[in-house]
VOGU-3710 file (C-alpha; in Angstrom, 3 decimals, decimal comma):
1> xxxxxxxxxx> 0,000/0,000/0,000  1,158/3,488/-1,299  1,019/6,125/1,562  -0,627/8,930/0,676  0,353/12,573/1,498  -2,944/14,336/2,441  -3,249/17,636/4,140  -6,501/19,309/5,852  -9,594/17,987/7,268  -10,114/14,629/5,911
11> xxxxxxxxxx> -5,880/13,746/6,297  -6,324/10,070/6,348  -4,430/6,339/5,528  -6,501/4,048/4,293  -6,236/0,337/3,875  -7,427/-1,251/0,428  -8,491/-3,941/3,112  -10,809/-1,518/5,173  -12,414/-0,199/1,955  -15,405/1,009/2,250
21> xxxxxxxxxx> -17,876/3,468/-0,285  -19,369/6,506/1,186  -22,018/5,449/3,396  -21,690/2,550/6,120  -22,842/-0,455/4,648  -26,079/-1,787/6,807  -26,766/-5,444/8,050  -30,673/-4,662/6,502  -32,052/-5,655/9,851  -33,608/-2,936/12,566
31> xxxxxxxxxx> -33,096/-3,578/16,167  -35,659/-6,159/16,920  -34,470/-8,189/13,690  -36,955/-7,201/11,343  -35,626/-7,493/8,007  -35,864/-4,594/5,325  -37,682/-5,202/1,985  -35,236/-4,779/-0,453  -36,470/-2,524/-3,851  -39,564/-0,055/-4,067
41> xxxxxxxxxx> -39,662/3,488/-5,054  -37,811/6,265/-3,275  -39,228/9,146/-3,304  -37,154/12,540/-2,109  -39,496/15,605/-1,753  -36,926/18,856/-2,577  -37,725/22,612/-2,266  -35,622/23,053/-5,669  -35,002/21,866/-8,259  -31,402/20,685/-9,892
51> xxxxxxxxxx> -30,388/23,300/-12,310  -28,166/20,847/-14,574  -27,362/17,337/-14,502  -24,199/18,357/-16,341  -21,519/17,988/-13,651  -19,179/20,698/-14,987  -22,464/23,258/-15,541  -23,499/24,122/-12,155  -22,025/24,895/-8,315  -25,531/24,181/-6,853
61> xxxxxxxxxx> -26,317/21,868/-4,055  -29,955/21,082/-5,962  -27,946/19,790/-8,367  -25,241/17,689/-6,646  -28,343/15,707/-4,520  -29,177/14,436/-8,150  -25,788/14,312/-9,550  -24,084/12,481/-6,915  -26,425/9,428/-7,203  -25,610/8,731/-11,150
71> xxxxxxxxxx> -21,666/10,096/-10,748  -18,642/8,782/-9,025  -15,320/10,929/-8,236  -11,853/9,132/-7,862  -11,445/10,197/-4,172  -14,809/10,067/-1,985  -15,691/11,087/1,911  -17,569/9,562/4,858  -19,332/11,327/7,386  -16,874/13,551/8,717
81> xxxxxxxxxx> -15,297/14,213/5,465  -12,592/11,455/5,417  -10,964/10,895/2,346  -11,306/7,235/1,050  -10,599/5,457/-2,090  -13,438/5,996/-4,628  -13,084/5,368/-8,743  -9,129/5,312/-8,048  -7,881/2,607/-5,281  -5,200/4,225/-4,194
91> xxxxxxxxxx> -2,850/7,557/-4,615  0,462/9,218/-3,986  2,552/12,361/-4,503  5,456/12,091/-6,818  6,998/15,254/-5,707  5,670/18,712/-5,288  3,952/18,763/-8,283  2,697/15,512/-9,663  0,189/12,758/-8,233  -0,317/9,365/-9,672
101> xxxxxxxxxx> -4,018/7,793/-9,170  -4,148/4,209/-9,638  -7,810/3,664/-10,971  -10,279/0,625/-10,442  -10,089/-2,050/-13,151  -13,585/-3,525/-14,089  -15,659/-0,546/-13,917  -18,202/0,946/-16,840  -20,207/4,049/-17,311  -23,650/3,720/-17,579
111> xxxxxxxxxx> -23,761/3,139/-21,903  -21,062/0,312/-21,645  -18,197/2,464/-22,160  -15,036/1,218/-19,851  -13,805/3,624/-17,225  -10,079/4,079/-17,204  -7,364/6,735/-17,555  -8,468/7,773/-20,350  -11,778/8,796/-19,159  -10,436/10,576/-16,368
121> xxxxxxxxxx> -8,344/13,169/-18,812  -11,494/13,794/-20,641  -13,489/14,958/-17,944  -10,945/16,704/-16,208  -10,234/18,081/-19,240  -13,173/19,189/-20,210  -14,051/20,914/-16,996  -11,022/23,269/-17,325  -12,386/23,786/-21,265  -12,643/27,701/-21,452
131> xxxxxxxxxx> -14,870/27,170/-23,783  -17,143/25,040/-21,331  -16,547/27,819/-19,023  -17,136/25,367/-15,933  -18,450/27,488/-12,630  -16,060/24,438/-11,078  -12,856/25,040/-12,833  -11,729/26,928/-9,936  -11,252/23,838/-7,574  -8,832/22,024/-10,193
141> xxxxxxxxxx> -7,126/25,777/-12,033  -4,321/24,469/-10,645  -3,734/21,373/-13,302  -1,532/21,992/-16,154  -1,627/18,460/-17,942  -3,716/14,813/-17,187  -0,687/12,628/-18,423  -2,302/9,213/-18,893  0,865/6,559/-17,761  -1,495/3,115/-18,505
151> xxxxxxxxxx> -4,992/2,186/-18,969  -5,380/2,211/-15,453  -3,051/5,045/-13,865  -3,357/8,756/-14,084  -0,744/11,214/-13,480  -1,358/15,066/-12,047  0,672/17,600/-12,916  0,050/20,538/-10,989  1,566/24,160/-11,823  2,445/25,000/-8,401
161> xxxxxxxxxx> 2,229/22,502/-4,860  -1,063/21,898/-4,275  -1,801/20,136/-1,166  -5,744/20,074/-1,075  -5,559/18,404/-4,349  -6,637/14,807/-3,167  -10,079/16,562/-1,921  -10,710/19,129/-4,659  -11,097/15,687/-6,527  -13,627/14,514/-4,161
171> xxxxxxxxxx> -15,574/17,710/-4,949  -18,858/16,496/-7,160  -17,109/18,849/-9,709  -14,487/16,092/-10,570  -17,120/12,923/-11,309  -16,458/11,151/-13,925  -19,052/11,174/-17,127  -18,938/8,944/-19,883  -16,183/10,074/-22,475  -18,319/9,034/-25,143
181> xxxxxxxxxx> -21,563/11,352/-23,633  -18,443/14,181/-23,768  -17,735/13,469/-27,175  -21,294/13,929/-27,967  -21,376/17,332/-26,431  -18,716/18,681/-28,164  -20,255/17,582/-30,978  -23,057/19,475/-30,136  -21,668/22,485/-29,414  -19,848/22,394/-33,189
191> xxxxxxxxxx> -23,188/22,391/-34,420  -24,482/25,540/-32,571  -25,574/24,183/-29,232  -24,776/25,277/-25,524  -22,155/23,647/-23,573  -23,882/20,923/-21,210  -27,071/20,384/-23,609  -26,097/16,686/-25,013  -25,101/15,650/-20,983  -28,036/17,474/-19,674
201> xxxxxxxxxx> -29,814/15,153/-21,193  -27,871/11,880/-21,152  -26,245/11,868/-18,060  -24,328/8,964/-17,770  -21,656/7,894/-14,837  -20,535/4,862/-13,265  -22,942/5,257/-9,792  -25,205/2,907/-8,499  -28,308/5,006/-9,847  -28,836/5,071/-13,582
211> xxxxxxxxxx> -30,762/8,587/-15,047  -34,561/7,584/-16,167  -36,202/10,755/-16,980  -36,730/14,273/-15,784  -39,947/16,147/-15,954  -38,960/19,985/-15,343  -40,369/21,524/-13,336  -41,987/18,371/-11,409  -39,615/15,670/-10,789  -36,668/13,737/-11,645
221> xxxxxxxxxx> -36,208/9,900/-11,678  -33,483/7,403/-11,270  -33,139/3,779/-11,374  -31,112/1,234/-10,100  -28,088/0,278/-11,626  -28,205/-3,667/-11,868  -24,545/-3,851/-12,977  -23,228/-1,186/-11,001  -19,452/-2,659/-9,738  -19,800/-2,140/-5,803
231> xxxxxxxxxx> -22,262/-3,884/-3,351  -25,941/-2,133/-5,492  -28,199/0,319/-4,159  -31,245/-1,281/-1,798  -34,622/0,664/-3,460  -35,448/0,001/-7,657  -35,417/3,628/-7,762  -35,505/7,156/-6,736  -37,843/9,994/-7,408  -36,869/13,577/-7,163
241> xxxxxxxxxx> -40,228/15,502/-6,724  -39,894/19,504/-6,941  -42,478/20,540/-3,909  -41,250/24,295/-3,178  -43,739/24,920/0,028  -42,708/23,075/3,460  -46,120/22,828/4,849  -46,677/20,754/1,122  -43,185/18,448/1,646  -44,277/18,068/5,592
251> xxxxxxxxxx> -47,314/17,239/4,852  -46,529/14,632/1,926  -43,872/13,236/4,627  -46,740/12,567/7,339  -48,897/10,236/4,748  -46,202/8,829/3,379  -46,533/10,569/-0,369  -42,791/10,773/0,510  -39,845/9,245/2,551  -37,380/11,973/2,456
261> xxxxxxxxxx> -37,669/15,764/2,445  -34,968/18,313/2,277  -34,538/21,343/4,024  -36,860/21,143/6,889  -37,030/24,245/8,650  -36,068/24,621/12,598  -39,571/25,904/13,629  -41,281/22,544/12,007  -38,844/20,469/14,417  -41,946/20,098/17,351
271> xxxxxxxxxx> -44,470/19,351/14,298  -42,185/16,090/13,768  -41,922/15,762/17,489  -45,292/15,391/17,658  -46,081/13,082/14,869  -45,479/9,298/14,723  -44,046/7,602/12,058  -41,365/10,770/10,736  -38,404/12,116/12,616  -35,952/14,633/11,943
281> xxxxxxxxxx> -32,198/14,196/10,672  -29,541/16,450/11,891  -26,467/17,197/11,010  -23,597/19,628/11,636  -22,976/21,347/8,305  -19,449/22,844/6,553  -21,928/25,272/5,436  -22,297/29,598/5,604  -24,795/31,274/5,385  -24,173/35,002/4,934
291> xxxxxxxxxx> -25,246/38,395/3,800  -23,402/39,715/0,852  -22,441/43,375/-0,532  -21,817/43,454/-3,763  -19,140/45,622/-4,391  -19,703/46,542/-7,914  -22,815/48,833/-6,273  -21,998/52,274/-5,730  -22,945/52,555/-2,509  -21,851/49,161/-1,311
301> xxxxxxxxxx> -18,091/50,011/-2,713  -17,780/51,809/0,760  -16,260/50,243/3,609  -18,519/52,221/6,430  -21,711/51,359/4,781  -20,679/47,393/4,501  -19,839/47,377/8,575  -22,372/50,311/9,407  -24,943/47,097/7,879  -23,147/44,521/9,795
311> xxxxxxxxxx> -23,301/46,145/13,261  -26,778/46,716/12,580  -27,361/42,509/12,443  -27,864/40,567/15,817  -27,134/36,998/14,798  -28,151/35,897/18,017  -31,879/37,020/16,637  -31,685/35,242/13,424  -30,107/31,866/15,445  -32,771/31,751/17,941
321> xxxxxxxxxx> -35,862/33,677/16,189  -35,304/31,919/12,983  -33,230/28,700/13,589  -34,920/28,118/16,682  -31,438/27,762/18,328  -30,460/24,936/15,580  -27,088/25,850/14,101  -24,151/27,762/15,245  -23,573/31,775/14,831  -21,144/32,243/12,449
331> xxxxxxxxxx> -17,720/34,466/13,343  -15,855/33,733/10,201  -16,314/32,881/6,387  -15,213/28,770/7,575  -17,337/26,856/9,614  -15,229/24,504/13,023  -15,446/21,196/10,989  -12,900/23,036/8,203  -9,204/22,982/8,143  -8,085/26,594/8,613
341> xxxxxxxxxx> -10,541/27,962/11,043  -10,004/30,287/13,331  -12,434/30,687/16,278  -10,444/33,733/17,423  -11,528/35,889/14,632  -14,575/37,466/15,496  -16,586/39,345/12,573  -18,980/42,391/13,379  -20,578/41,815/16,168  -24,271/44,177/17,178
351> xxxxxxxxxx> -23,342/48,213/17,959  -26,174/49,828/16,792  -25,420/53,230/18,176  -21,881/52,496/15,907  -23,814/51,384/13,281  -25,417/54,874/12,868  -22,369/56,360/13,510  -20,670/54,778/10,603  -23,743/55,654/8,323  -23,579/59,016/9,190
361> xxxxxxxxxx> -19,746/59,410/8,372  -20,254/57,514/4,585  -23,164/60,413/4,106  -26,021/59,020/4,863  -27,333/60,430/8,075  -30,557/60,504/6,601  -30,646/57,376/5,387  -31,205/55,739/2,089  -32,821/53,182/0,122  -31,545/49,507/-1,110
371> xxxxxxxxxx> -32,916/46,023/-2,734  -31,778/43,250/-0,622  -32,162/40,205/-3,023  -32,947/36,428/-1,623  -33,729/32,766/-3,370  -37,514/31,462/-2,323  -36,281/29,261/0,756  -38,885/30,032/3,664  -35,330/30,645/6,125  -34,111/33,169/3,850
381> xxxxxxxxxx> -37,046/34,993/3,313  -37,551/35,157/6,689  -34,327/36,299/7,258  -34,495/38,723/4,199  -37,263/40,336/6,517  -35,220/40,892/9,836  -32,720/42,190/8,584  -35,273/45,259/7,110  -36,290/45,616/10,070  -32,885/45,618/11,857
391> xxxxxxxxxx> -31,752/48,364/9,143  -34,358/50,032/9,598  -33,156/50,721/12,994  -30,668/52,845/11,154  -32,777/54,608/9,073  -32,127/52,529/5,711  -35,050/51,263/3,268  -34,782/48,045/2,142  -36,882/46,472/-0,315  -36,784/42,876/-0,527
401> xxxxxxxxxx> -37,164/40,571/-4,091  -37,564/36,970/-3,963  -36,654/34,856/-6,796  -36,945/31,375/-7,530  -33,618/29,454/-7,000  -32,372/29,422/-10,644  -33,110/32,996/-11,334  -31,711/33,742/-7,551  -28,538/32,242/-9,119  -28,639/34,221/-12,552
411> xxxxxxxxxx> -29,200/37,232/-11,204  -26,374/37,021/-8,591  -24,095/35,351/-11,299  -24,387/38,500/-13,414  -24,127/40,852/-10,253  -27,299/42,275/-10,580  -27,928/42,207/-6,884  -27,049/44,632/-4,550  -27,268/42,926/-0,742  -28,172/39,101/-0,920
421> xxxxxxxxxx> -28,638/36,343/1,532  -26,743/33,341/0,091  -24,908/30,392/1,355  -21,551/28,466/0,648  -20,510/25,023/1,297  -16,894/24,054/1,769  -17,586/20,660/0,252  -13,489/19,714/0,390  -13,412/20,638/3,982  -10,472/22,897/3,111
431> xxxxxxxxxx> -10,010/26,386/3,713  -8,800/27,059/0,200  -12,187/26,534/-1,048  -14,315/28,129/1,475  -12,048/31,545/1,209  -11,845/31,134/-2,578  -15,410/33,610/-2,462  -13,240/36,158/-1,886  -10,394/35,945/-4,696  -10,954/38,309/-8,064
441> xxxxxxxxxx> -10,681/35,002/-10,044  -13,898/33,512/-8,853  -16,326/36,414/-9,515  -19,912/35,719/-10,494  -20,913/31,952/-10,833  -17,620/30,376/-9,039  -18,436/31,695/-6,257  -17,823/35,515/-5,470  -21,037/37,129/-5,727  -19,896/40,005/-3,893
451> xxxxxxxxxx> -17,604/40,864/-7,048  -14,669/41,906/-4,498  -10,842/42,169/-6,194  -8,210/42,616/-3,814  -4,494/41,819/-4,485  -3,678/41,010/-1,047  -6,534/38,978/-0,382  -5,632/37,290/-3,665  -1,597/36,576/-2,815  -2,599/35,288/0,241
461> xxxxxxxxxx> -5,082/32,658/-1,201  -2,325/31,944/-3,677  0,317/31,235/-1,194  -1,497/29,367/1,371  -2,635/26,753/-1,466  0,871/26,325/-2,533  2,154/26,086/0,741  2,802/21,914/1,960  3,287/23,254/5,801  0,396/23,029/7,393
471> xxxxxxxxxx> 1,193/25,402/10,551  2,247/28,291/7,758  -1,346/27,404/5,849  -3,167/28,158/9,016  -1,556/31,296/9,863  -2,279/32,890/6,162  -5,620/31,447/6,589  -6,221/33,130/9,450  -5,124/36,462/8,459  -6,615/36,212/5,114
481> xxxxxxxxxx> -10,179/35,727/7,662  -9,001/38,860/9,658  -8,816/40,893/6,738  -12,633/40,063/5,435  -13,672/40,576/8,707  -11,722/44,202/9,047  -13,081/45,314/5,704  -16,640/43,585/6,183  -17,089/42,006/3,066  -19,493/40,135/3,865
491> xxxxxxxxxx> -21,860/39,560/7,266  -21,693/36,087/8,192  -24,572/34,604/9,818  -25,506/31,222/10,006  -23,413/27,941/9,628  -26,196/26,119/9,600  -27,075/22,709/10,993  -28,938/20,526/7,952  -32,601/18,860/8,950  -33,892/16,703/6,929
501> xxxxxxxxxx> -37,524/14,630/7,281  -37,353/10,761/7,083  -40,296/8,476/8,133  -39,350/5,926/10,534  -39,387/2,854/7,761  -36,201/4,739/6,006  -33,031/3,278/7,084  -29,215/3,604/6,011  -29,894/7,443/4,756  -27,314/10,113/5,824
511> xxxxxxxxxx> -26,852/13,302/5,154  -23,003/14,497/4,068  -22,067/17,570/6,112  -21,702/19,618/3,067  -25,571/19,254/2,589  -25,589/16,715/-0,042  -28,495/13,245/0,673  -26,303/10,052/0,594  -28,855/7,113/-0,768  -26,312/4,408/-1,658
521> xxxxx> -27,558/1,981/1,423  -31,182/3,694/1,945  -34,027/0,650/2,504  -37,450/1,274/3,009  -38,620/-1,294/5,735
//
């Protein structure tokens, strides 16, 4: 066994003997012995729905529930965002540049096509395709060639060190898709079509779900993959239903329309107290949520307005008006579970009386008026409403717009917004991606919606990813965090703790802590 190098949350040695997927395999027995019927029909109630199926189109988590069912990355995590061996059995670092994956022989894509090196340069070629223009080709910028060494190894080379590398590629980014489905889409976009539009429609991996059919709009539908090369999934197949109200989704959950429904908001938790038969999942997130300035606003360009806003926020109100205590308030841009936290740093914390102070000195003693955009989620918009009343307070009018999730995303993606409630998930566990939101590189759909360039921010980012000493990573990571606090960039709020509704006769589901439903071992008894 090969030892591999690994640096961050997630820096672990696995045996090939201790292999195990993502997601505890289960004995398909409850406590009193009752065995689980294998098969039937899953069915997932979401509040959104999946933008893309195209793995390189997107940076949505309505998306990756979908996505990561049909696709499979080389490196995968468990439930505290281990690394283990996924579509490649094993890894190592050459030297400071270059990493050899040594892939899993036997494997096929959904159409028949083999999975092997050659597969693996295709898609990681493709998603650093400028001409694909990948909202993802931030996490793997860093690769300047996929050198194929054998059918069945893969070598990285990197442009600078690069030692988050290993979990960028567990990022739902880097699944693999049938060369042959890229082929087609290449084809496609020769004759006049959009990047994404032939594997939109044909998306086709190696998971343990196959894609049926997708009704937009309504739902989406996979099946189980018969000759899928692990230990298969336990139901026939899964539906995706599209039910935007709660009270709808909570309600379809209690008669058992459903057995699984996402984003379940705090105040419903006594509701499922109450109620026999459902119960609520929990778990601790790597997740932000945060109020955003964009920067390429006029008024929002000034320092004193973006902290004269922040001191004007109680997060203590949102966490226990909104969240019903459920979550943690968030200091800092990184949530505890991520390498490179800092729980010293403390962001703007509540001074009104400084708050008008500061609004006063940018000019606006008497006030003025601003849209504070927000996606349809009942959390948000309630939170879209405190904080108008909270700036208020300081004599500013906000209005508030509420878009549905995909034109929340467009709008925000094209900086169209002025403030926004949005959230982040650091799906690698590592710093570099939860602070990339903040460097030039990544404006609009990568990531930085508050459309803020700064040269230091950016060298710092820089040499913290190229650094391999973890003790020096930490310290830029924690002043590149004292610097977005200082210049309030954004508010944070919320790192939020997921809840999701399962009836009692669900068993094996888990929920990844970057928000994403795991359904590999889920029977219904």
């Amino acid at each position: 066994m090969r030892k591999k190098k690994l640096f961050g949350l997630g820096a672990v040695i696995v045996s090939l003997s201790a292999l195990v997927m993502v997601g505890c395999a289960s004995d398909n027995t409850d406590t009193e012995g009752t065995a689980s019927t294998p098969g039937g029909d899953l069915v997932v109630d979401m509040q959104s729905e999946a933008v893309t199926l195209d793995l390189h189109g997107s940076n949505d988590t309505a998306s990756s529930n979908v996505t990561s069912n049909i696709f499979e990355s080389l490196v995968t995590q468990d439930e505290e965002l281990n690394l283990e061996p996924g579509l490649a059995e094993d890894w190592k670092q050459i030297n400071d540049t270059e990493w050899e994956f040594y892939l899993r022989e036997g494997v096929t894509f959904h159409d028949g096509t083999e999975f092997n090196a050659d597969a693996v340069k295709a898609n990681l070629d493709r998603v650093l395709d400028p001409e694909v223009a990948s909202p993802r080709a931030f996490l793997f910028e860093m690769i300047s060639e996929v050198e194929v060494v054998d059918p069945y190894t893969v070598r990285i080379h990197t442009e600078y060190p690069f030692a988050p590398l290993p979990a960028n590629l567990a990022h739902y980014g880097a699944a693999m898709m049938s060369p042959v489905a890229i082929e087609a889409d290449y084809q496609a976009m020769a004759d006049g079509e959009a990047p994404g539009s032939y594997l939109n429609e044909h998306p086709i991996g190696t998971g343990y779900f196959t894609f049926d059919s997708w009704n937009s709009g309504q739902s989406i539908k996979l099946l189980k993959n018969d000759d899928y090369w692990g230990e298969p999934a336990k139901v026939d197949s899964v539906t995706f239903q599209v039910i935007p109200e709660g009270g709808t989704r909570i309600a379809n959950l209690e008669t058992g329309a459903s057995h699984i429904v996402n984003n379940v908001s705090a105040s419903d938790i006594n509701r499922f107290e109450a109620t026999d038969g459902i119960h609520v999942n929990q778990t601790e997130s790597v997740a932000l949520l945060y109020l955003g300035f964009n920067q390429k606003n006029e008024v929002l360009s000034d320092p004193l307005v973006r902290e004269a806003f922040s001191l004007a926020i109680n997060r203590t109100d949102i966490l226990e008006g909104i969240f019903n205590g459920v979550g943690v308030e968030a200091k800092t841009p990184l949530a505890p579970k991520i390498f490179g936290h800092d729980d010293s740093i403390v962001f703007n914390e509540y001074d009104i009386e400084k708050a008008k102070e500061l609004l006063a000195e940018a000019g606006y003693a008497d006030g003025l008026d601003i849209t504070l955009n927000t996606s349809d989620q009942r959390e948000r918009t309630d939170i879209a409403e405190y904080i108008q009343s909270a700036l208020s307070e300081i004599g500013v009018n906000v209005s508030i717009q509420v878009n549905e999730w995909g034109a929340f995303l467009d709008l925000t993606n094209q900086g169209e917004q002025e403030l926004f409630i949005l959230s982040w998930s650091t799906v690698n566990g590592d710093a570099d991606m939860g602070l990339s939101l903040f460097h030039s590189a990544n404006q609009g759909a990568q990531g930085n919606r508050t459309f803020v360039a700064r040269d230091d921010i950016d060298e710092l980012i820089e040499e913290a990813r190229k650094s391999e000493d973890e003790d020096e990573r930490l310290e830029l990571y924690s002043e590149i965090q004292t610097m977005i606090a200082n210049d309030s960039i954004i508010q944070p709020l919320i790192h939020e703790e997921f809840l999701v509704g399962v009836r009692d006769e669900v068993e094996g589901f888990w929920e990844s802590p970057t928000g994403v439903l795991v359904l590999h071992d889920v029977s219904i008894q």
